[in-house]
C-alpha positions in Angstrom: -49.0 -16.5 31.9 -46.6 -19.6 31.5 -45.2 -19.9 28.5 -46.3 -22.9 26.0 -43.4 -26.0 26.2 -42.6 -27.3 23.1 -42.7 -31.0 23.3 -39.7 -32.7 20.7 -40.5 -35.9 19.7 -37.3 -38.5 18.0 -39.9 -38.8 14.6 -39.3 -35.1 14.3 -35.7 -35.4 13.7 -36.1 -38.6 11.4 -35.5 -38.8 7.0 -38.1 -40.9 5.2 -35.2 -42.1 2.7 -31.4 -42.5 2.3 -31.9 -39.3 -0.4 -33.4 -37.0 1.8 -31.1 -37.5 4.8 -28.1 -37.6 2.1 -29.9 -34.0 1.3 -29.9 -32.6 4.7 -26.2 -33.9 5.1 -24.8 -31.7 2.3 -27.2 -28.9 2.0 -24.8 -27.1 -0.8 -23.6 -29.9 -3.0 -22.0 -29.2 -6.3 -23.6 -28.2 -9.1 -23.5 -31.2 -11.9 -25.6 -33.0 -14.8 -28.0 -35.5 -13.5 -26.1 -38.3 -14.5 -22.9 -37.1 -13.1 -21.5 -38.1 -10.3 -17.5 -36.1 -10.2 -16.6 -33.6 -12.4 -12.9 -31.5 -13.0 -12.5 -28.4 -10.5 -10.4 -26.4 -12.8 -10.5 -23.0 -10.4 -9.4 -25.1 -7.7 -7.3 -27.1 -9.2 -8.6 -30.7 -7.8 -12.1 -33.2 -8.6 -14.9 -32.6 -7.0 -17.4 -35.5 -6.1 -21.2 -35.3 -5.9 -21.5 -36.8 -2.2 -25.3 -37.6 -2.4 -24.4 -39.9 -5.3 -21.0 -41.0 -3.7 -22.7 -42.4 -1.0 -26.3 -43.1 -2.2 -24.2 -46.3 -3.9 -22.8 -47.5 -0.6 -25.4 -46.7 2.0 -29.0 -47.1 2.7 -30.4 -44.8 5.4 -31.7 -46.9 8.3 -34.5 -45.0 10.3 -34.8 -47.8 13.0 -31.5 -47.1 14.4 -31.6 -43.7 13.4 -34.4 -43.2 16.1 -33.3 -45.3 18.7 -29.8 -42.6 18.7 -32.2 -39.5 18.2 -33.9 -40.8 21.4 -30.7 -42.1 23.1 -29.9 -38.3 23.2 -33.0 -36.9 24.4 -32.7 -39.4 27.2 -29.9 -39.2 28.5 -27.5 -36.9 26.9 -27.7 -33.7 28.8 -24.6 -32.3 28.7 -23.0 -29.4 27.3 -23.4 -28.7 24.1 -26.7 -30.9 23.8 -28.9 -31.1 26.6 -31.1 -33.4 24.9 -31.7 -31.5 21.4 -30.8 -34.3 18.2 -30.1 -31.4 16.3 -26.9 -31.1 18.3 -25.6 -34.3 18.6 -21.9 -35.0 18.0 -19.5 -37.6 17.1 -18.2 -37.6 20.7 -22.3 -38.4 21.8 -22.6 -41.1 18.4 -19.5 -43.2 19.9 -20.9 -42.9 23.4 -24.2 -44.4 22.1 -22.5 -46.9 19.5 -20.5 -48.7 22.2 -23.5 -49.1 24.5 -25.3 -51.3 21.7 -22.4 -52.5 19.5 -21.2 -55.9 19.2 -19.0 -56.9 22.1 -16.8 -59.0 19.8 -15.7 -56.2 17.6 -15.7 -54.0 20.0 -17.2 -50.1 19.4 -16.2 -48.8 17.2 -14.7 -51.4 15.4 -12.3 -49.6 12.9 -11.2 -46.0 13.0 -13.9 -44.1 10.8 -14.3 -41.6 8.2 -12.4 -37.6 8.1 -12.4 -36.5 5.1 -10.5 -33.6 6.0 -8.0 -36.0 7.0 -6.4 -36.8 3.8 -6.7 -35.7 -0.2 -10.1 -36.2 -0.6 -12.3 -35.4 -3.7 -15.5 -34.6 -1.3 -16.6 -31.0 -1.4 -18.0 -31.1 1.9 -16.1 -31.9 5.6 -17.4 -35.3 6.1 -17.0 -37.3 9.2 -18.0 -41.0 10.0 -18.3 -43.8 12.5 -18.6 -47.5 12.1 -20.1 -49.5 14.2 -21.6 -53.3 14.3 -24.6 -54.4 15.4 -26.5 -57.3 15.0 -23.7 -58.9 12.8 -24.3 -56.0 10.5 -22.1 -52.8 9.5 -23.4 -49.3 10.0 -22.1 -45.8 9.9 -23.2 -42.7 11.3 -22.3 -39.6 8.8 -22.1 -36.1 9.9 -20.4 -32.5 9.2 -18.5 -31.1 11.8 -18.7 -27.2 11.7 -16.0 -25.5 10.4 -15.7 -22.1 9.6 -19.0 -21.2 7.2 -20.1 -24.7 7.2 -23.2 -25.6 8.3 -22.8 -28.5 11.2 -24.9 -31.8 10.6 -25.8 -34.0 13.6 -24.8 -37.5 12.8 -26.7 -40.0 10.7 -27.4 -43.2 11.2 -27.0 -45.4 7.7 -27.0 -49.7 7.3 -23.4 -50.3 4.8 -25.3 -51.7 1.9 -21.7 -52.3 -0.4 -19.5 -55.3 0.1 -16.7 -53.5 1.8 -17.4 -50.7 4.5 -13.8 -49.8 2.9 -15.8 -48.8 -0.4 -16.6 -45.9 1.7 -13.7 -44.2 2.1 -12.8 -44.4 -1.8 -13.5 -40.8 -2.0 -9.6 -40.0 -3.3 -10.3 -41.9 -5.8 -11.5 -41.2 -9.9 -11.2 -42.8 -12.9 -11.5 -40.0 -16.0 -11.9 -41.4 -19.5 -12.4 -40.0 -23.0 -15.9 -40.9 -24.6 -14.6 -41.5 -27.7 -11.1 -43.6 -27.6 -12.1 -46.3 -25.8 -8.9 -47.7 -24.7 -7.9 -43.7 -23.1 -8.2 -44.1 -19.5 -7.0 -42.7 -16.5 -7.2 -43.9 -12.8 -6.4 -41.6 -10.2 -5.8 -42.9 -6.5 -5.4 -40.6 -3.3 -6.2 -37.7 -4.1 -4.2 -37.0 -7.4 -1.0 -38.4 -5.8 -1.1 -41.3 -8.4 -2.0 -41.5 -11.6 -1.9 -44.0 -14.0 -3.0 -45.2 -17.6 -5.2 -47.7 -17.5 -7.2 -49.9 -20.7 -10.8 -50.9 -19.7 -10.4 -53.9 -18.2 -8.3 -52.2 -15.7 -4.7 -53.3 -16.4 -2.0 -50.9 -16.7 -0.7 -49.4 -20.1 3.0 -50.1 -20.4 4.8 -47.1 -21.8 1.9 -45.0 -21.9 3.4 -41.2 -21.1 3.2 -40.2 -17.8 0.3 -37.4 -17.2 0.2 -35.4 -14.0 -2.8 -34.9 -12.3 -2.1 -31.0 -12.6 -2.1 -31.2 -16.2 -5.1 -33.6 -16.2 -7.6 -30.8 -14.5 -6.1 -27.9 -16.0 -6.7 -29.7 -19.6 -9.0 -32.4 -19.6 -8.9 -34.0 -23.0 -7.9 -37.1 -24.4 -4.1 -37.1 -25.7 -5.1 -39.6 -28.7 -7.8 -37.6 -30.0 -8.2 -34.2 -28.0 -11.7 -34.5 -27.0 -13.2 -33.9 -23.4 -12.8 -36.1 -20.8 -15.6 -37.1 -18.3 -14.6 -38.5 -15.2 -16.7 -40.0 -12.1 -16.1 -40.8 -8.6 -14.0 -44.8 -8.4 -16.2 -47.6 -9.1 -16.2 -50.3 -6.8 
């Protein structure tokens, strides 16, 4: 008796919206109010950003070209470590496929892409990207690349819906602030490396005291009035 082939179709491997692919793409994201989208990591000493919510404001998932990659692999992809299965695409398989639709004049892809592992970043999760043109509009695929525990994502195809595919890779970036001073703020830029006073309209303090991002985490409060701060992932 011959045993029953499973046939894979590209719908199977689909999202129906930009929240439940941003789901599947971090499976374990931190644990945070509904209406928070950062919050201080005191144990480890850093911020830690809510992804779905970092990039929920910068992308929109795009299903159409999400499926014409899931097929692209079933295709004609067959080498090792894929043979065909979506589930096991890569980034080395999304820049293959990019380049063979991608805007000539920008070439494929057109700027370097997104490591978050690369630098200081505030995102919890290993988070990898490629952007790409097509049509005279900005894409990126986002994936995780498997690392140690990690579960591995294949990558994800999502339309840049901000005004600056830059926007997206703002993720060593916070602003903390106290809730009740409203001229206490604090902007923090790559990764905790700077930090600065800021007033709400953005300009710097002159002669505020300097405050290091150590001491921020380990003691959130507000030095005007000691209560807590809240902070949130840079808004662009």
């Amino acid at each position: 008796m011959s045993a029953q082939t499973l046939e894979m179709a590209a719908s199977d491997f689909l999202y129906d919206s930009t929240e439940e692919a941003l789901n599947e793409l971090f499976a374990s994201p931190p644990a945070m109010e509904a209406h928070v989208d950062a919050l201080f990591d005191k144990g480890n000493d850093t911020i830690v950003l809510d992804g779905v919510k970092f990039y929920a404001k910068r992308v929109d998932y795009h299903r159409e070209l999400d499926e014409r990659f899931v097929q692209w692999i079933m295709d004609n992809h067959q080498n090792f470590p894929v043979y065909g299965d979506p589930s096991s695409g890569d980034g080395e398989s999304l820049e293959v496929w990019a380049k063979s639709i991608t805007d000539e004049y920008f070439g494929s892809p057109y700027v370097s892409g997104i490591d978050t592992d690369g630098y200081e970043s505030f995102m919890p999760n290993g988070v990898k990207g490629q952007f790409f043109r097509y049509e005279d509009e900005t894409y990126v695929a986002l994936w995780q690349q498997c690392t140690g525990y990690r579960a591995r994502t294949r990558p994800m195809v999502f339309h840049v819906s901000c005004h600056d595919a830059d926007y997206l890779l703002d993720d060593d970036k916070a602003t903390a602030y106290c809730l009740e001073c409203e001229d206490v703020v604090f902007d923090i830029e790559s990764g905790g490396q700077h930090v600065k006073r800021i007033n709400r309209d953005g300009e710097e303090v002159d002669d505020a005291p300097e405050v290091s991002f150590d001491d921020l985490v380990a003691n959130p409060v507000c030095p005007n009035c000691h209560a807590g701060l809240r902070v949130d992932a840079w808004q662009f």
